[in-house]
N, C-alpha and C positions, 0 to 999 in steps of 0.2 A: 673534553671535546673542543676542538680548536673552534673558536670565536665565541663560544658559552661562557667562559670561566668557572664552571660548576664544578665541583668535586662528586662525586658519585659514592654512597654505599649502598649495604643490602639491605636499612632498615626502612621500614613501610613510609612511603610518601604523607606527612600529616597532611589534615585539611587547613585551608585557609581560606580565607574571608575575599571571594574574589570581586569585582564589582556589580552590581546588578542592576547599572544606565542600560538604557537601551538606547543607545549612539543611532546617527541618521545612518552610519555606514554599518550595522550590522541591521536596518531596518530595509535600505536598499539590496543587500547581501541576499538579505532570506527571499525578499521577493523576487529574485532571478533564480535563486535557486528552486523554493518553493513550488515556481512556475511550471517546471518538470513533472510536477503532479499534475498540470493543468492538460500538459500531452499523456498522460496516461489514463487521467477522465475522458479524456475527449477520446479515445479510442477504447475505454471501454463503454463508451456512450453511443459509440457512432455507429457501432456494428449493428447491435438490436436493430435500431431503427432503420437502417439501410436495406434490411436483409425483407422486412416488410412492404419496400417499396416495388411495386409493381414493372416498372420500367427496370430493374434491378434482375427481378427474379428472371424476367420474359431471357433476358441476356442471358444469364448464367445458368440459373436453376427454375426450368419453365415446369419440369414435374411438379414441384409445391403448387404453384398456381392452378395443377388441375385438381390436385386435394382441394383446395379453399374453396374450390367452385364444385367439389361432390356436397350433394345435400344430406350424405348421413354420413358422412365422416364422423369420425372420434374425435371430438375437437380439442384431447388431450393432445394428440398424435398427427397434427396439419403440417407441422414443422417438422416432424422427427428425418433429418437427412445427415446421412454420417458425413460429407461434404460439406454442408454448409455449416456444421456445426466445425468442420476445419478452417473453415476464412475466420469464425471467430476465435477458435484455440490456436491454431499454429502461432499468433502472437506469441503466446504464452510457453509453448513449448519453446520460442526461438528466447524467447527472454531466460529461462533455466539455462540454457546452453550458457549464454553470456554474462548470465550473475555468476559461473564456477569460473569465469576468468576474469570478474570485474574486481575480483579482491585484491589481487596481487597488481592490477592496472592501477587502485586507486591507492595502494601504497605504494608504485614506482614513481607516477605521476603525478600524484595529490588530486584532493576531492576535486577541485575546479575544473581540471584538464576530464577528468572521469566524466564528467556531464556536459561537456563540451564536445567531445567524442560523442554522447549520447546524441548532442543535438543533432550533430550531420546523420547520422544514420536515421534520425526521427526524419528527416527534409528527404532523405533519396526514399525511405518508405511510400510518405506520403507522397510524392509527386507520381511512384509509379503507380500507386492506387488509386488515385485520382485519373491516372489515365490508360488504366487496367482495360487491355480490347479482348483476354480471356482469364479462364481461371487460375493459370499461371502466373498472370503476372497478378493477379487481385493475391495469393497467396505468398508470391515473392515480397510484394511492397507490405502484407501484415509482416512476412519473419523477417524484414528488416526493421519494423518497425519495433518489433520484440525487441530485436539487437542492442534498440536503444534505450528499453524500456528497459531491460538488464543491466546497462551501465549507471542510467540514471538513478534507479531506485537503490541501489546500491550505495550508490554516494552521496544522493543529497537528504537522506534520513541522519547518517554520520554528519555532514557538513551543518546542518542546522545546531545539532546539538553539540559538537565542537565548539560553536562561535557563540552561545547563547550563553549568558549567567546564569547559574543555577536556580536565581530567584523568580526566572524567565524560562528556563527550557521546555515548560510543559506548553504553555502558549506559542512558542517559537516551533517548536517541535510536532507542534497539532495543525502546522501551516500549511507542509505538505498536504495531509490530509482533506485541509479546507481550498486547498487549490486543485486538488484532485475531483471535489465536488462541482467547483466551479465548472472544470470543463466538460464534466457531464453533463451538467443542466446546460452548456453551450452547444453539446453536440445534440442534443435533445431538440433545442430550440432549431438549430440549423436542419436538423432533421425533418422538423415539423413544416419549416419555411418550406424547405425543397423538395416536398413528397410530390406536390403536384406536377414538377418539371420532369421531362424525358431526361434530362442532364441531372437531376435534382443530387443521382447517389454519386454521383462523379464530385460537386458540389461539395457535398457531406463528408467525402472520404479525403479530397485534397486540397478541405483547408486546413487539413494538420500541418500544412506547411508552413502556416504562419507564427502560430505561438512556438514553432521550434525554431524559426528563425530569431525573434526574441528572444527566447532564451538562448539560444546562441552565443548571439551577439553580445548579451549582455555578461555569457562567463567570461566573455576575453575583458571585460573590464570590473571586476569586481577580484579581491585579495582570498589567496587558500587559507585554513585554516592554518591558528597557529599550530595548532596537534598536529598537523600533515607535514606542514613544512619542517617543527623540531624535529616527527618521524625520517624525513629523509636529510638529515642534517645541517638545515638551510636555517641555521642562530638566527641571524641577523636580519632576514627577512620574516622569521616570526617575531622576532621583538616588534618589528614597521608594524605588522598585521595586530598584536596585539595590542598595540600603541591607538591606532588606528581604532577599532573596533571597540574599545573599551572606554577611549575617549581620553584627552591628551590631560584630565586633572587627577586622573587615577594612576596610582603606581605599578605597575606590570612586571615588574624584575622576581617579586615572588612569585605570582603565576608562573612566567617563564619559567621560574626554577623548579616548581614544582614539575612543569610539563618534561625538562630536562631530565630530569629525575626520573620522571617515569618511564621515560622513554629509555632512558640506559638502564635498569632494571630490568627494563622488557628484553633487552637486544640481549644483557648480558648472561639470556637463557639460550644455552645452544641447542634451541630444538626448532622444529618448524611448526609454523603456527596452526595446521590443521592437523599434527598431533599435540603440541599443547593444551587445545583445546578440549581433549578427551580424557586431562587429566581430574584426577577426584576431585582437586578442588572449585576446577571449574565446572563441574555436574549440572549445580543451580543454572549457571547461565547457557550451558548446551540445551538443557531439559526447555528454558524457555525459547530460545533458539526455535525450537523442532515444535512448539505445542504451540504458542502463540500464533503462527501465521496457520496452521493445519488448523485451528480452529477458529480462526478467521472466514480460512473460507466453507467450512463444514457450516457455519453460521446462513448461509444461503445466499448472502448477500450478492457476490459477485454473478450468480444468477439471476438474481431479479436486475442486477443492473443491465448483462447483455440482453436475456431474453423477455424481460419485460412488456415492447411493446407486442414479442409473438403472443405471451400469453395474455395480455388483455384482448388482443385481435382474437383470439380463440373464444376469450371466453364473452364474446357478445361488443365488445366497442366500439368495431370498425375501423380501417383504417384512422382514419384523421385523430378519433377519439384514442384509440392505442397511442399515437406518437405523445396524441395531448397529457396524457396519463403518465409517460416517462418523465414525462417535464417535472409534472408536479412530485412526481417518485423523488429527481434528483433536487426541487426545489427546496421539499421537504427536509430531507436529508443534511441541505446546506447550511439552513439556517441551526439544525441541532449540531453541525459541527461547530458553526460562532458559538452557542451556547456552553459547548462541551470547552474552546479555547478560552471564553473569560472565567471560567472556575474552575476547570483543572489544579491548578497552583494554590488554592484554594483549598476545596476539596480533595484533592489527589485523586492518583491512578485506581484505586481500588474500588472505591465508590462508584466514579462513574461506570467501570466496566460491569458492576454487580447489579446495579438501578438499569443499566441499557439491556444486561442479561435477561433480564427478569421480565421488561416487556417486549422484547424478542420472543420470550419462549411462549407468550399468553397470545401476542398477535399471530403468530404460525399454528398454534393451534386451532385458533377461531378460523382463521383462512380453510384448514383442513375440512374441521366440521361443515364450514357452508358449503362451500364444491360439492364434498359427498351428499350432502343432504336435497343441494339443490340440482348435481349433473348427476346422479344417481350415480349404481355401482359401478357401469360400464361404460362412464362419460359420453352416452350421448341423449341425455335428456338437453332440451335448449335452456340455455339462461335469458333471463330479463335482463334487460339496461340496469333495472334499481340494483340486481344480485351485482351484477358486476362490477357497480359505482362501492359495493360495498364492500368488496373485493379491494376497492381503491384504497379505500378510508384503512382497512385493516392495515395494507402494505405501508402506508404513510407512518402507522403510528411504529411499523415496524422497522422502516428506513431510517425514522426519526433515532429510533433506538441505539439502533446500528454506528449513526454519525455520533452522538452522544457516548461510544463508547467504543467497541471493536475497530471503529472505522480508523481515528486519529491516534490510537494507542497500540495498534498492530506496528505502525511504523516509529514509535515512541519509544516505547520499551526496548526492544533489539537493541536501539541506538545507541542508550543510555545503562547497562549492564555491564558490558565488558570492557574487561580495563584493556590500556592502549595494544597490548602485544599479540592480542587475540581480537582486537574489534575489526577490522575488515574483515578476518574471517568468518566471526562471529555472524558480523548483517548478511554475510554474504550466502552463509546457512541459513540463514533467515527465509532472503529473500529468493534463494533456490528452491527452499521449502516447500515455499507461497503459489511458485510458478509451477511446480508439479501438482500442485492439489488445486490450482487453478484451471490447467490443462485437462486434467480427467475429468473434474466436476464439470465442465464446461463441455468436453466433446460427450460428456454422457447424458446432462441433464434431460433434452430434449427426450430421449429414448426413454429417459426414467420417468418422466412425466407423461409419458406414451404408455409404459406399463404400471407406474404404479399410482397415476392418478393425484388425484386426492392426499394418496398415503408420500409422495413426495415431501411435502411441507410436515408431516410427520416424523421423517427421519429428521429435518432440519430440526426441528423442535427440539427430539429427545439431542441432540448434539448439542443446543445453545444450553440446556439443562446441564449436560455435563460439562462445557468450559466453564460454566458460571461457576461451580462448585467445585472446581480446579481455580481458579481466581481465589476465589471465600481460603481455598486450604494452602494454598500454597505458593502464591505472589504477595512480598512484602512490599511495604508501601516505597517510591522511590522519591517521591517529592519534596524537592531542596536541596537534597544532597549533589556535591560538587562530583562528577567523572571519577578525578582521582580517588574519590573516598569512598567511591560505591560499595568495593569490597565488603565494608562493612556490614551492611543489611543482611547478609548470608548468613552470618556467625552467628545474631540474634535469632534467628527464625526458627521455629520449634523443630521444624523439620530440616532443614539445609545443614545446619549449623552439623549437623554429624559429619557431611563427607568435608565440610569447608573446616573445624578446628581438626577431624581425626588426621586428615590431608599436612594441617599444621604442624603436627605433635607430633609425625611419620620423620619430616623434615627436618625440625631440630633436634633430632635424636643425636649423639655423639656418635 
């Protein structure tokens, strides 16, 4: 490879001992990157609480307003509007569109460029929703704001864990995550601030402008991965990067060679990457591909996040008291993802997801029995202040769960599974996944919780029951291991190790 010096064969890349500082320029790195999470809390944060505000509804959607104000409505079903549940999903739908084309962008381009792109689409989103004068444009500026949230989520899950040490990537990697929480509990707050203003949902919806302009700003100054750049044959500037990022008393010339290596390995398969990916041996990481984010969001999560404040406003809060309830949802939440970030590497992946599993599945079911027992079968007995405060406490221990384990490890995992010749396609299935099972869950919840009550947080239950015991049987632990040498965990595992050695054994056949 001209400017490499490397020789290249076909035998498996070894592991090597690469450094584990964490330099001030891959600690500035993550936190521009990271940041992108901070525009995808804030817009799934923002929405709930807007769509509550009165000056809001009167504009857009004035029918809900005469539900809240019938005295024996279903108080399951105040919100159920296939509409308005579209200004919160078409997001998500326009994000699937642009994660099937963010894979091939972020390997023509490199991860930086990929989320730099994210950012200008996140800025023309928000500026037109912020100044949204019908429901066209209020749904124009979500599906560009999808636009962006498809490119970014795409890239800066891979860019974290490209740039991170392996004695670090579980911390590094859980940052998106925790910056995703952040700007929930910001758009929560700003929510809560501006309820009382006639401007307040204009407020809420176009200050997404701001953290996307920082993040912006900040990818035109910060270094691509080394992985992207050997990816598209740029030597010399992944040496600078990894020189840079690793810290000028550490030796880099292995690393580089090992990335070299991989990377000619990978090219020197004449296939394309989204059928590679379907081969036997890759089974293990397609299987998690498709199951990790589907049962991220079967977990419920991403429903209590949008429509949170509708259903505490339902089930007895009040305004002010619903917005105030989001807060402490996302505040909760944030603090279990710090928790989940300094013992991850620690602990590892398995633990936390099996301990978070397990009080997920006990707080959704408590939530179920109280509703039923206290809004009877046909939800319209009234609830008390005390039922609904208790309602709170359940969902907290349940968000807590959440952060502590699905929340930070849905975008962890993806990242750090497939080797280089299949990893953008790899996230990129991921993260297409995520946005189709976010989009139905999301344009159906309200309707679902209109007919099936109670028995909502039921189905969510029996689900976290069965990812949890899909984790126990069949995710091996990842923690330590370097990118290149992932490979390996497959072959040990009771169960993988069939399609990943027989896959072997097919190949070097004579």
């Amino acid at each position: 490879m001209a400017g490499g010096g490397f020789t290249v064969d076909s035998t498996p890349v070894t592991s090597i001992n690469i450094g584990g500082k964490l330099t001030f320029s891959i600690f500035i790195s993550c936190i521009v990157v990271a940041s992108s999470g901070i525009l995808f809390g804030y817009d799934l944060g923002v929405s709930g609480g807007v769509t509550t505000m009165v000056p809001f509804l009167q504009k857009f959607f004035p029918d809900i307003l005469k539900k809240v104000a019938g005295t024996e409505a279903n108080l399951y079903c105040v919100y159920d509007s296939q509409v308005l549940t579209l200004f919160t999903s078409s997001l998500y739908l326009a994000g699937l569109v642009s994660s099937l084309a963010a894979s091939k962008v972020s390997a023509a381009f490199g991860r930086r460029n990929t989320i730099f792109f994210g950012g200008i689409l996140f800025l023309a989103g928000g500026a037109i929703n912020g100044g949204a004068a019908n429901i066209v444009m209020l749904i124009l500026g979500r599906v560009l704001l999808g636009f962006g949230v498809g490119f970014t989520n795409q890239a800066a899950p891979l860019y974290l864990s490209e740039i991170a040490p392996p004695k670090w990537r579980g911390i590094i990697g859980t940052s998106f995550q925790l910056f995703l929480g952040i700007g929930v509990v910001a758009a929560s707050c700003i929510n809560y601030a501006a309820s009382t203003h006639t401007w307040g949902w204009r407020l809420s919806l176009g200050l997404a402008v701001f953290p996307a302009a920082i993040m912006t700003i900040g990818a035109l100054l910060i270094t691509d991965t080394p992985s992207s750049l050997v990816e598209r044959g740029k030597i010399e500037q992944a040496r600078k990067a990894l020189r840079k990022v690793r810290g000028s008393s550490i030796d880099i010339e292995l690393e580089l060679e090992e990335l070299v290596k991989s990377t000619e390995v990978a090219k020197s398969v004449k296939q394309e990457p989204f059928k590679t990916i379907f081969k036997r041996k890759y089974r293990p990481q397609l299987v998690m591909a498709f199951a990790i984010p589907i049962f991220q969001q079967l977990s419920g999560i991403n429903i209590v996040a949008f429509y949170s404040p509708n259903l505490f406003h339902s089930v007895g809060l009040g305004h002010e008291g619903a917005l105030l309830s989001a807060i402490i949802l996302g505040v909760v939440n944030l603090i279990s993802i710090f928790i989940s970030a300094s013992v991850i590497d620690r602990f590892g992946r398995r633990f936390l997801f099996i301990t978070g599993g397990i009080m997920m599945f006990v707080c959704l079911i408590a939530v179920s029995i109280l509703l039923a027992v206290v809004t009877g079968v046909n939800g319209t007995t009234g609830v008390t202040k005390g039922h609904a405060i208790l309602v709170l406490v359940l969902l907290c221990f349940y968000s807590a769960g959440f952060g502590w384990s699905w929340g930070p490890l849905t975008w962890l995992i993806p990242s750090e599974i497939f080797p280089v010749n299949i990893r953008n396609t790899g996230q990129s299935i991921a993260i297409g996944v995520q946005f189709i099972l976010t989009f139905v869950l999301s344009q159906t919840f309200l309707s679902m919780l209109c007919h099936f009550k109670f028995g909502a947080f039921v189905f969510y239950a029996f689900w976290v029951a069965v990812m949890t015991l899909f984790i126990i049987f069949f995710l091996p632990e990842t923690k330590g291991i370097s990118l290149e040498s992932m490979y390996t965990i497959w072959g040990k595992h009771w169960f993988w190790s069939r399609f990943v050695k027989g896959e072997e054994d097919q190949e070097n056949k004579p």
